[in-house]
BALO-975184 format. One record per residue (C-alpha): residue in three letters; x, y, z. Coordinates in steps of 0.1 Angstrom, whole numbers. Layout:
BEGIN
aa east north up
ALA X Y Z .
...
// end
This chain:
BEGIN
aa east north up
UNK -1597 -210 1449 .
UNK -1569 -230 1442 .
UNK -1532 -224 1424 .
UNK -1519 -255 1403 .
UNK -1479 -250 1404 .
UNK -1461 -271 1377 .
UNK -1425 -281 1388 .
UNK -1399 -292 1365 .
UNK -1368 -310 1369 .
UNK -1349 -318 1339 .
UNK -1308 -328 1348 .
UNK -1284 -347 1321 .
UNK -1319 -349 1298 .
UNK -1339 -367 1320 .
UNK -1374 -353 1327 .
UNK -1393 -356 1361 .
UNK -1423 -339 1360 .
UNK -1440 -333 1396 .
UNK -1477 -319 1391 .
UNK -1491 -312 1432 .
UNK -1525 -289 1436 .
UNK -1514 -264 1462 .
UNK -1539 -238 1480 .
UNK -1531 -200 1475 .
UNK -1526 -184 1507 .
UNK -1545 -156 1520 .
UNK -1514 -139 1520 .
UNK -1508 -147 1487 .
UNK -1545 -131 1477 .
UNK -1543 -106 1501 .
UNK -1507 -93 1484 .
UNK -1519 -93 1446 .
UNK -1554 -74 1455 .
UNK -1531 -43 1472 .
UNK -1515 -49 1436 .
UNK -1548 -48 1417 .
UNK -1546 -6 1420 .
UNK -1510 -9 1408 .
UNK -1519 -30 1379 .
UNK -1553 -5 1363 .
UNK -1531 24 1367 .
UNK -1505 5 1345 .
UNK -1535 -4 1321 .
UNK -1551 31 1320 .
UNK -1514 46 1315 .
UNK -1505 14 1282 .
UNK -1546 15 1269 .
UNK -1531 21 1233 .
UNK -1508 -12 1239 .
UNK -1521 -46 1237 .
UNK -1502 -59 1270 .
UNK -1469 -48 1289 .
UNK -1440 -65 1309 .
UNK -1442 -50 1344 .
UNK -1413 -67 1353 .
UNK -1384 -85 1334 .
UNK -1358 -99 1349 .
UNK -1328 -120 1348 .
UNK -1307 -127 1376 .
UNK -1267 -153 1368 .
UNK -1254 -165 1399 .
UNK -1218 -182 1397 .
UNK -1206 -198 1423 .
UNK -1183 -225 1435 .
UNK -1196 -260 1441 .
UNK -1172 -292 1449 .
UNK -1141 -274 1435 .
UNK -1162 -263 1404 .
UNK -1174 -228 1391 .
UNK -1210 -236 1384 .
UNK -1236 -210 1369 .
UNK -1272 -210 1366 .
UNK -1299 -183 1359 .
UNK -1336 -174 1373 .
UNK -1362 -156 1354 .
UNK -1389 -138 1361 .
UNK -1410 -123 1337 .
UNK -1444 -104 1348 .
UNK -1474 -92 1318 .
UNK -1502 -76 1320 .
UNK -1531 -83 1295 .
UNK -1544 -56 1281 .
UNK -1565 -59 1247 .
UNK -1583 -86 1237 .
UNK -1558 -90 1210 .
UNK -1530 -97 1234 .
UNK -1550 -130 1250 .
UNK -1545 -144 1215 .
UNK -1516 -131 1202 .
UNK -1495 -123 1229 .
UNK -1502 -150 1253 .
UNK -1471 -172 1249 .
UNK -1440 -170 1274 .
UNK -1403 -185 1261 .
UNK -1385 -201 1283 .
UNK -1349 -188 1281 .
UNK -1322 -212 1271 .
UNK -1288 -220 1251 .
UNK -1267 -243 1242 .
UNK -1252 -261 1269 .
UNK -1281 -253 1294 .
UNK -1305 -271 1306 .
UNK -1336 -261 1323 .
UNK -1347 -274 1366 .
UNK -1372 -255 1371 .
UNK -1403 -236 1356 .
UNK -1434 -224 1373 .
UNK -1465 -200 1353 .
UNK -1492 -190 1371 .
UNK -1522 -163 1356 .
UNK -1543 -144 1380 .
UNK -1575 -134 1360 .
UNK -1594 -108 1379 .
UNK -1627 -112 1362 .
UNK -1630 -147 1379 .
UNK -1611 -142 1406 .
UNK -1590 -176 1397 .
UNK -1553 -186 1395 .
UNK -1548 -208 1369 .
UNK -1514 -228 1357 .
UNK -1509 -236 1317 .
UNK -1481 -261 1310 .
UNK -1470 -275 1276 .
UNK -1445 -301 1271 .
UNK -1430 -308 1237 .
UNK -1416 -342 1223 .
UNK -1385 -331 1230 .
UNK -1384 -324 1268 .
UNK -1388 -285 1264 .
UNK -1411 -264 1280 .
UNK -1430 -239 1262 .
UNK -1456 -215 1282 .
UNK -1488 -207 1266 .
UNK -1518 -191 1287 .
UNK -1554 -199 1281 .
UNK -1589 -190 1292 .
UNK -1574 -154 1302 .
UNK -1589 -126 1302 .
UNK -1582 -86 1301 .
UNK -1564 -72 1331 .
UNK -1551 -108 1336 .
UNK -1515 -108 1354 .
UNK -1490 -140 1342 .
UNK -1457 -146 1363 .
UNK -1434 -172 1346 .
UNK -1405 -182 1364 .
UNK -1380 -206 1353 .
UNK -1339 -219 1362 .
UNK -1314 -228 1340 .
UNK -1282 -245 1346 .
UNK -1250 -235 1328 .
UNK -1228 -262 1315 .
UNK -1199 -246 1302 .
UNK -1191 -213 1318 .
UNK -1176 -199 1281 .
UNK -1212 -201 1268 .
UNK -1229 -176 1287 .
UNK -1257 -165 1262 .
UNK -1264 -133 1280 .
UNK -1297 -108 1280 .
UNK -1312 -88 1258 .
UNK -1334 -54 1270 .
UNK -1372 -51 1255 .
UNK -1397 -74 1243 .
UNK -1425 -72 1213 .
UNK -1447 -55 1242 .
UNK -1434 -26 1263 .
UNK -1414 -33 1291 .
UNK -1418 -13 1324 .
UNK -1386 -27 1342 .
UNK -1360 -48 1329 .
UNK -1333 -54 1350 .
UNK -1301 -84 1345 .
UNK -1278 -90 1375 .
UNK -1244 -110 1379 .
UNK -1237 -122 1412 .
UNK -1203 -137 1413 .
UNK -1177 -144 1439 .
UNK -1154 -117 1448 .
UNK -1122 -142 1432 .
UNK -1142 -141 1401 .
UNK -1130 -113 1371 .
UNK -1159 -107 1348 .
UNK -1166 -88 1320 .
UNK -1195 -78 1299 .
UNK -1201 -63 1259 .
UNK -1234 -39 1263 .
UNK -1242 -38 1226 .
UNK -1271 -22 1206 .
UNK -1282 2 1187 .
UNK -1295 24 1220 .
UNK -1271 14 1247 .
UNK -1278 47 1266 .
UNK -1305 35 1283 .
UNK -1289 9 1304 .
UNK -1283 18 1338 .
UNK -1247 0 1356 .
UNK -1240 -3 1391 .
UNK -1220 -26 1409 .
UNK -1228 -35 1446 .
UNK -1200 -53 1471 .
UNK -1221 -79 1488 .
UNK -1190 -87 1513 .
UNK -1177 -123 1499 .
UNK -1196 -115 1467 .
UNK -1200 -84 1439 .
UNK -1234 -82 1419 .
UNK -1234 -65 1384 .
UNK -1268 -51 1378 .
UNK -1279 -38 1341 .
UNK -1311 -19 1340 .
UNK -1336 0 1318 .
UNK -1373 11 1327 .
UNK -1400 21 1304 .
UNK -1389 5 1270 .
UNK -1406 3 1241 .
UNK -1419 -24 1222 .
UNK -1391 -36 1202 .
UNK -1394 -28 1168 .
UNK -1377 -50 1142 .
UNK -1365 -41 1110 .
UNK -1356 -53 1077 .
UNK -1324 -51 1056 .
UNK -1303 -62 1085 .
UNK -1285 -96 1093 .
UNK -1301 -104 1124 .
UNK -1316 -86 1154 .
UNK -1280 -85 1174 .
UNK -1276 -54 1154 .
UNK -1302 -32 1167 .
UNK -1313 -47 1200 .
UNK -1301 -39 1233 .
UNK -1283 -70 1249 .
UNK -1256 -78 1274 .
UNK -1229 -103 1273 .
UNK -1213 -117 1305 .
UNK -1178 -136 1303 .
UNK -1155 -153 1331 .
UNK -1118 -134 1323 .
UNK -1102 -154 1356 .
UNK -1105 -169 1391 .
UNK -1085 -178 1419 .
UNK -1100 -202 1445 .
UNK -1091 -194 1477 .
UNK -1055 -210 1488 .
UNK -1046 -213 1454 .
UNK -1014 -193 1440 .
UNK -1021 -184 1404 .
UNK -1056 -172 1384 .
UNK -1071 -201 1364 .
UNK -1078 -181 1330 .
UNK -1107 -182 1309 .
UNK -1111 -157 1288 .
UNK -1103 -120 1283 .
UNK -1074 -122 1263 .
UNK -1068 -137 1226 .
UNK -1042 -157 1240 .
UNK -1068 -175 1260 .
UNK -1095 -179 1237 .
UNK -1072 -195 1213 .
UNK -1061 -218 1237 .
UNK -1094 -226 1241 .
UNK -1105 -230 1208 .
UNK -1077 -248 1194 .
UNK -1083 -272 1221 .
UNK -1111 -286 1199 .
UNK -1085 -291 1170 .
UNK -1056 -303 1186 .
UNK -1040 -338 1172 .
UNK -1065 -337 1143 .
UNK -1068 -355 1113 .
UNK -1029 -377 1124 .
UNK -1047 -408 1113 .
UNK -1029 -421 1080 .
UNK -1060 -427 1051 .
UNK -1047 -446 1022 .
UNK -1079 -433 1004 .
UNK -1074 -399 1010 .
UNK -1038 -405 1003 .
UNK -1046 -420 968 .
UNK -1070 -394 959 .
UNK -1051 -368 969 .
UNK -1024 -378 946 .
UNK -1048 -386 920 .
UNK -1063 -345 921 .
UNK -1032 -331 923 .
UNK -1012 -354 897 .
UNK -996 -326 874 .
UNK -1012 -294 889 .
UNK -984 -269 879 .
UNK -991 -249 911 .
UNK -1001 -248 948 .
UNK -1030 -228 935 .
UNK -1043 -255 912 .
UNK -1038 -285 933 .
UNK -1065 -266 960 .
UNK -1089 -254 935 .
UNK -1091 -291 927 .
UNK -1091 -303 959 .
UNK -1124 -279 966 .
UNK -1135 -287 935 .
UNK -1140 -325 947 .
UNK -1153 -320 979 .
UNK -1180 -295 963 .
UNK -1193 -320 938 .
UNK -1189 -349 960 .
UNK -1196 -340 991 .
UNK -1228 -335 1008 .
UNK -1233 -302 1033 .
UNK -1255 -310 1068 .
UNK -1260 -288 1091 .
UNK -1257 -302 1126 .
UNK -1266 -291 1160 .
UNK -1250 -284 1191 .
UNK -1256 -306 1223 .
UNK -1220 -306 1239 .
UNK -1188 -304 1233 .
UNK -1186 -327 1206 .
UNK -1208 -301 1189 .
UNK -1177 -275 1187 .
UNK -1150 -304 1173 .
UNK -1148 -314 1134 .
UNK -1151 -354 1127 .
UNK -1114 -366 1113 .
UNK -1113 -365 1076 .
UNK -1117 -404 1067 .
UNK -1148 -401 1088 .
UNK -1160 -376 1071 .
UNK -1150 -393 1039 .
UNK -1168 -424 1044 .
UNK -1197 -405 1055 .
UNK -1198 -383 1021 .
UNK -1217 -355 1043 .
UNK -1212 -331 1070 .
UNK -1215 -297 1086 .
UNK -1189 -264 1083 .
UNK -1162 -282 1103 .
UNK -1164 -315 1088 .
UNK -1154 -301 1053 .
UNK -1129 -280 1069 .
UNK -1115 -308 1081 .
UNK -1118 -324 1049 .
UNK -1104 -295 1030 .
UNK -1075 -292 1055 .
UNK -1065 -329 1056 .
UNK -1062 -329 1015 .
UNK -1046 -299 1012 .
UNK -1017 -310 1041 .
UNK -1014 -343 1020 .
UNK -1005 -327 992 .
UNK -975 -303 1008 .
UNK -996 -274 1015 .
UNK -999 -260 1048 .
UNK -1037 -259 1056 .
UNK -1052 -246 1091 .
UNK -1085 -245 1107 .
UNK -1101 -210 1113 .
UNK -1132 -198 1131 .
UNK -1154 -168 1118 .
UNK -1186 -154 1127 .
UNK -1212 -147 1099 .
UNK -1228 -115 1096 .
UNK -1256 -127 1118 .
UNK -1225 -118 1145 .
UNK -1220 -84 1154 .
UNK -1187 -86 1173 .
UNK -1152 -83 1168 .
UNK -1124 -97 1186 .
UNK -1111 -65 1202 .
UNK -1149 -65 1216 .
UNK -1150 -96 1232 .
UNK -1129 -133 1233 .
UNK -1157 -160 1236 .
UNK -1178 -182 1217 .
UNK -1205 -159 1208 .
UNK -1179 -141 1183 .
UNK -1183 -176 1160 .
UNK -1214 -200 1142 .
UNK -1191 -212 1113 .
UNK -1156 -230 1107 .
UNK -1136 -232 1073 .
UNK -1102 -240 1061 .
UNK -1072 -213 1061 .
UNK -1048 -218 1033 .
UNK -1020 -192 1022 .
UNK -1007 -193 989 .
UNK -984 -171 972 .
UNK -987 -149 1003 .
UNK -1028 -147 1004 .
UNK -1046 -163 1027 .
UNK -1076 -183 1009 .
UNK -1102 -201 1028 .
UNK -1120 -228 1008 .
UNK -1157 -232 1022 .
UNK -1168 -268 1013 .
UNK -1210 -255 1024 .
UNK -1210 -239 991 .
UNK -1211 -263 959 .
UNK -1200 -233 935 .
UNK -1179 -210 953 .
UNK -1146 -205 934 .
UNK -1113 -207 950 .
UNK -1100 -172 960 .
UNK -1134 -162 968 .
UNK -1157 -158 999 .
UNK -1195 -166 1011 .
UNK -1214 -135 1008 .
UNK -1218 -134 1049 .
UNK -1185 -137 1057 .
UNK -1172 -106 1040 .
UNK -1156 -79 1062 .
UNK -1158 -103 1091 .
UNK -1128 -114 1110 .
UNK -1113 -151 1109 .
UNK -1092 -161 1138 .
UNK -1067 -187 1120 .
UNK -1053 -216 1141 .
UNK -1017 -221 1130 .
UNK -1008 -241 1163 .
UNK -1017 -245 1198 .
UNK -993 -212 1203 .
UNK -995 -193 1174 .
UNK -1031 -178 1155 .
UNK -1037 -151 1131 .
UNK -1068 -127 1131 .
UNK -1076 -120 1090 .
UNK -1105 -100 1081 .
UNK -1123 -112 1048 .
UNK -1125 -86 1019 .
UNK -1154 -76 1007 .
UNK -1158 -80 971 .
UNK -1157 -50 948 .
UNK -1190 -45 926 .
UNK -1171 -55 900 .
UNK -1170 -88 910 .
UNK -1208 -92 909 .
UNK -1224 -88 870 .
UNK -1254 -95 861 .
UNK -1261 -86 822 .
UNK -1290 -85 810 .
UNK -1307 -83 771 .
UNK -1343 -82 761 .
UNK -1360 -80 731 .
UNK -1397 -61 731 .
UNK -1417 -70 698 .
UNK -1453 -55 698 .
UNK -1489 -75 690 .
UNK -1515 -55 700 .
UNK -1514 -46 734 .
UNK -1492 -76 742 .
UNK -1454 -79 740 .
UNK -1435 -112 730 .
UNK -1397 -117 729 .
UNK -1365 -130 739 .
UNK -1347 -124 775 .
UNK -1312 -130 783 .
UNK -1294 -127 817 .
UNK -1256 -135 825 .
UNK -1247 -137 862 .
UNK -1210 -133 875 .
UNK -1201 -136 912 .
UNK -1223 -137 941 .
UNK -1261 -138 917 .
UNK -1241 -166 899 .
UNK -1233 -185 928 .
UNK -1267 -181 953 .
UNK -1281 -197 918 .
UNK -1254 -220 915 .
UNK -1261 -233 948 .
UNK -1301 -234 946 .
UNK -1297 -259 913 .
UNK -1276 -279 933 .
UNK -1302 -287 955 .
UNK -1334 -289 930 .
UNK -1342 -323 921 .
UNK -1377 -320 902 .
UNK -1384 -301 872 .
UNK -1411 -282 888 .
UNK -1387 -267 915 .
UNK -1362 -256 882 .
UNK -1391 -243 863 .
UNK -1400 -220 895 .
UNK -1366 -205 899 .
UNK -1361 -200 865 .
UNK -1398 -179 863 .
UNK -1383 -160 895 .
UNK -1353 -155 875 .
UNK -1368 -143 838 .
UNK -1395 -125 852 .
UNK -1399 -90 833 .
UNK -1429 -66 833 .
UNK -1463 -74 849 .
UNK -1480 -103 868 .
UNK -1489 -115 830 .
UNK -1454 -123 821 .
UNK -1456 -162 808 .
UNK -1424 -179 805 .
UNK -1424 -203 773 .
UNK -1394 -213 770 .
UNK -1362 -213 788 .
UNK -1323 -229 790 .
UNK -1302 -221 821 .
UNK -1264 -231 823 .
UNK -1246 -231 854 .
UNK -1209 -235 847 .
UNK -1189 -261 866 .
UNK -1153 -242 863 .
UNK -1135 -216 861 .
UNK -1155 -181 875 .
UNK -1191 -204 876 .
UNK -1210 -182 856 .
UNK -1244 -189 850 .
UNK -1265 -181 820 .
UNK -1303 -182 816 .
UNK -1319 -179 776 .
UNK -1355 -175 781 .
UNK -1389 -167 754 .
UNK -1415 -144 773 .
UNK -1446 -130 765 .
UNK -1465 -104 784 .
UNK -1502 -98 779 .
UNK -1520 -63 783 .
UNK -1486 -42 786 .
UNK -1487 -16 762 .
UNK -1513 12 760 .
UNK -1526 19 722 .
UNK -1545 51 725 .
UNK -1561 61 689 .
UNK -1528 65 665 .
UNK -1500 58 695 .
UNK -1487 34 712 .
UNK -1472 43 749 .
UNK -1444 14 756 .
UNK -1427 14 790 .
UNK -1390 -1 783 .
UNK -1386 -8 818 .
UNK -1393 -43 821 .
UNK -1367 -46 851 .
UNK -1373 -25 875 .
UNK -1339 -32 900 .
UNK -1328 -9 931 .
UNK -1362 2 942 .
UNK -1357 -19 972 .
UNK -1333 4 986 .
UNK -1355 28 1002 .
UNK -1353 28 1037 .
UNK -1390 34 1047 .
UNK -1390 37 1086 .
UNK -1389 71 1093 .
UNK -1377 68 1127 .
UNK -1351 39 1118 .
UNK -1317 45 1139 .
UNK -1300 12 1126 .
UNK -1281 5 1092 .
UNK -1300 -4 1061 .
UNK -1276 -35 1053 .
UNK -1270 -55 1015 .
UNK -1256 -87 1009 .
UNK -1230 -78 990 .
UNK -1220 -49 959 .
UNK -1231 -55 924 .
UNK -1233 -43 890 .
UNK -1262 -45 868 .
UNK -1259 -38 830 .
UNK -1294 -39 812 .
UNK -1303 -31 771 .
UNK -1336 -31 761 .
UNK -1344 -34 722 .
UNK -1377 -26 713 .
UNK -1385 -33 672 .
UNK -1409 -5 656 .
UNK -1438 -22 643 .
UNK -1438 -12 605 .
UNK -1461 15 595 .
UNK -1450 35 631 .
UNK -1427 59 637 .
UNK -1407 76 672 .
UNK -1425 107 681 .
UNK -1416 110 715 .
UNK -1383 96 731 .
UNK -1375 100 766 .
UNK -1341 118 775 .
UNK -1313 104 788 .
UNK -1310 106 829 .
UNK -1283 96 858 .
UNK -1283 103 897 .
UNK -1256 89 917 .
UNK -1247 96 957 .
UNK -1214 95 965 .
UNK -1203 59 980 .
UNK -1235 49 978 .
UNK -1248 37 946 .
UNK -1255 51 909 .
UNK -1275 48 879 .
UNK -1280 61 842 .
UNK -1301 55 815 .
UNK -1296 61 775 .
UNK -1325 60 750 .
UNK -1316 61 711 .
UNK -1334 58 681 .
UNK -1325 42 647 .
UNK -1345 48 615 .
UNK -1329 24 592 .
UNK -1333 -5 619 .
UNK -1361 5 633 .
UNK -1354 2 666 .
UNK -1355 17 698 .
UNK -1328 7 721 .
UNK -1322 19 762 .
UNK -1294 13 780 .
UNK -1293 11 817 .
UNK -1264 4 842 .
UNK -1265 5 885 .
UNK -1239 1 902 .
UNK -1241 -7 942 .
UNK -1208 3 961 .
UNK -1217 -4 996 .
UNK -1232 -28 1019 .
UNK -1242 -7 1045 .
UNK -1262 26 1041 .
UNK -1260 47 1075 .
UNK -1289 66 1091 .
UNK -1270 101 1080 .
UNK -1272 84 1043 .
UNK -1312 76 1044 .
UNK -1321 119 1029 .
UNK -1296 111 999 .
UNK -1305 74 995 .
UNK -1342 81 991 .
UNK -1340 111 975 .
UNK -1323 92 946 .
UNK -1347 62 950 .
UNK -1376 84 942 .
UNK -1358 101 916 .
UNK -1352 64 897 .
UNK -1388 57 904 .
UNK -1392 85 885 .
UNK -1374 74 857 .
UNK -1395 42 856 .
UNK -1425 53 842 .
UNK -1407 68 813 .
UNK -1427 55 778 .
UNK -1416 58 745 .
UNK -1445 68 721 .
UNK -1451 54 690 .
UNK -1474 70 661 .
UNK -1489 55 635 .
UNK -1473 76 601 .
// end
């Protein structure tokens, strides 16, 4: 019997990779067999699950090396195999990691009872990484994976979050700092009540220890921006330290006036370079703009349409500071702080006072009052205040208006950088439903049991825009003819698009219109004398039912909208209306609405129905799931509503 041990070194991205065959002690064997009783119980106790963690745990140590805070993190993470299903399926093991850290050390090793072996799996990408993935294991097979990471930059501590996609047994995270060393930590998630906090004095040090026993598999869920909502997780941040003999705290973070220091220290002294382009276009845009209003909006306007959006990735510092705007320029491309910078330089040129800000998406959970660090932010854009509203012109999107905001940064809180003193903390508005149209007209003519016509749709707001933004990027017809079919679609799986014209304005609000001709084979039912026509060829808001019974965590929207729908279905001659449905509405306060109108006209001979929804919220709370559903099903209800028509 033998145990392979992988050993990995990786410092400043250079890889050495030691492979040695090492004998397993009879310690070693004698240890794990006592364990063997431990681990069936655990089996017997989890034989509906397909493996569990027995142990998962995280352990930060900080400490001071050569004048220097430096931090670095051990893993260990124990499974037991259970099902068959789980030597497949759950047999991988992540490496944890961040940005700014770099992994030293990783060892796996399996035990596999059956064969009474210890086996070591390594995989190593292209690009240095390690990723863990067990082979030729068997059930009741025990895997410990145990890896360090070093911590670059203190203010990028990434954290730990409690529960995996397999029960977890015991999950503990410790901090184990010097006692000079002020921490703090955000315990965040939609069950935080679990967690267990103690804090032990170690003499010359203090460990922090967060812990939880007998978790559940983590469950994820739809309808939320990402999993930081719901799942359990810790964040650990450095507020001071004071070396020993020194007279003052070295600040980090902890206080806004900090973390701006901080963070403007990635802006400071931009974009002082004189650029006689950018001068001369600047001049050029803004040539007989009769307000500070205009000359942005045509500012934005040009780096939109001329401008190419990259996202790029972190690797160090660099990866938090925007390129200077004749960089930028010259390149014609770059990511969220480049056309900030862009944006910002333009803007100054032309006498308007421009900052950069900092923001967090909706994929982050936090506010400032919560915590001060990085982890609060994943985008940048331009602050400009005119007529006493603060504006903030995003040059990632090709068609968002001036005075307007990406759909996942509403509600969410901008830290402005006026100077390296002064910053202002504006939270975005979130748009009315007003502000988000879509209009739709259709035209049902009967042949048979098919249905041909016309379809019309007018998008204002945030539909316009996310389709406004796909064109942008489509190239080949095929790709257009595909969103367009996404877009038109009406009725059944048999709806064939024949025709179609779609218009995405350049100016102005960017509306976008979309004409389209449609047929739809097999829709109506002709019994004897009648025909049964469903009117309901869209079929919107029936996504909004929250189906997890047991769900705890927001249902979540991208933004509020309107939708205004008439449907005008022309009597074939020779029928006649015998049966028209009545008219219906159901509505829950704050949440969202609908109502429908049917009407009949003789001398036309048409049938027309009228629908309009409104959405008012972006967030329906577990307290609002009864009411939300209950008005779902009603509108389902609503749905299979038919008008007859009977042959005179």
């Amino acid at each position: 019997m033998s145990n392979a041990r992988i050993h990995i070194q990786w410092q400043h991205k250079t890889l050495c990779l030691l492979m040695a065959a090492m004998g397993l002690s009879g310690a070693v064997q004698a240890q794990l067999s006592l364990k063997r009783q431990k681990y069936d119980s655990i089996a017997a106790k989890y034989s509906n699950e397909h493996a569990v963690y027995t142990d998962d745990k995280h352990t930060l140590i900080i400490k001071e090396e050569d004048g220097q805070l430096t931090a670095s993190t051990t893993t260990v993470a124990e499974k037991l195999f259970i099902s068959e299903k789980s030597l497949n399926t759950f047999n991988g093991e992540g490496i944890p990691g961040g940005t700014f850290s770099y992994l030293i050390q990783a060892d796996a090793t399996a035990y596999i009872p059956e064969k009474n072996d210890y086996r070591v799996v390594k995989n190593l990408d292209k690009n240095g990484k390690v990723s863990l993935n067990y082979t030729g294991i068997t059930r009741k097979t025990v895997t410990r994976t145990t890896s360090t990471t070093v911590h670059e930059e203190l203010r990028m501590l990434s954290g730990f979050h409690f529960g995996n996609d397999v029960p977890t047994i015991n999950s503990v995270y410790e901090v184990t700092v010097p006692k000079y060393v002020k921490m703090g930590f955000l315990v965040k998630g939609a069950d935080t009540s679990r967690i267990q906090r103690s804090v032990t004095d170690n003499g010359g040090t203090i460990t922090y220890r967060f812990s939880a026993a007998n978790l559940p598999a983590e469950k994820e869920y739809d309808n939320v921006p990402s999993p930081l909502y719901y799942m359990t997780h810790v964040i650990p941040y450095v507020i001071s330290f004071r070396f020993p003999g020194a007279k003052k705290d070295s600040l980090m973070t902890g206080s806004m006036d900090a973390h701006h220091k901080h963070k403007y220290s990635y802006v400071r002294g931009m974009n002082l370079k004189t650029d006689s382009f950018l001068n001369r276009k600047t001049a050029e845009l803004t040539r007989h703009a009769y307000s500070d209003r205009e000359k942005v909006a045509r500012i934005y306007d040009w780096v939109q349409d001329n401008f190419h959006y990259e996202m790029l990735y972190l690797e160090d510092r660099d990866g938090f500071v925007p390129n200077p705007a004749d960089t930028v320029c010259k390149r014609m491309y770059g990511d969220c702080k480049d056309m900030s910078s862009i944006i910002m330089a333009m803007c100054q040129k032309a006498g308007i006072p421009a900052y950069f800000a900092v923001i967090g998406t909706n994929d982050k959970p936090y506010t400032h009052d919560e915590i001060q660090t990085q982890n609060l932010y994943n985008h940048m854009i331009c602050a400009v205040k005119i007529d006493g509203e603060w504006m903030f012109p995003d040059g990632t999107s090709h068609v968002q208006p001036l005075g307007t905001n990406r759909w996942d940064i509403q509600g969410k809180e901008a830290m402005i950088m006026l100077n390296d003193r002064d910053y202002k903390i504006v939270k975005i508005p979130e748009e009315p439903s007003s502000r988000s149209v879509t209009t739709m007209n259709t035209t049902m003519n009967l042949s048979y049991n098919d249905v041909n016509g016309s379809t019309s749709k007018q998008y204002t707001g945030y539909p316009a825009w996310e389709i406004g933004d796909a064109l942008a990027y489509i190239r080949r017809k095929e790709e257009k003819d595909e969103l367009v079919r996404s877009l038109a679609a009406i009725g059944n799986h048999k709806f064939l698009l024949k025709r179609y014209d779609i218009n995405a304005s350049g100016s102005g609000d960017k509306e976008v219109s979309l004409n389209a001709d449609y047929t739809l084979g097999g829709y109506v039912q002709q019994v004897k004398k009648d025909y049964f026509v469903n009117m309901n060829v869209n079929r919107p808001f029936l996504d909004l039912r929250v189906t997890e019974e047991d769900r705890n965590v927001a249902a979540y929207h991208p933004h509020k909208e309107i939708i205004r729908e008439t449907v005008t279905l022309n009597i074939p001659d020779g029928y006649r209306v015998t049966y028209l449905p009545k008219a219906a509405k159901g509505s829950v306060d704050g949440l969202w609405n609908y109502s429908f109108t049917y009407t009949s006209d003789p001398k036309s001979k048409t049938v027309t129905l009228k629908k309009v929804y409104e959405l008012k919220t972006m967030k329906i709370d577990p307290a609002q799931f009864a009411a939300n559903n209950k008005l779902v099903d009603g509108l389902k209800e609503q749905y299979k509503e038919t008008v007859v028509l009977t042959a005179k």
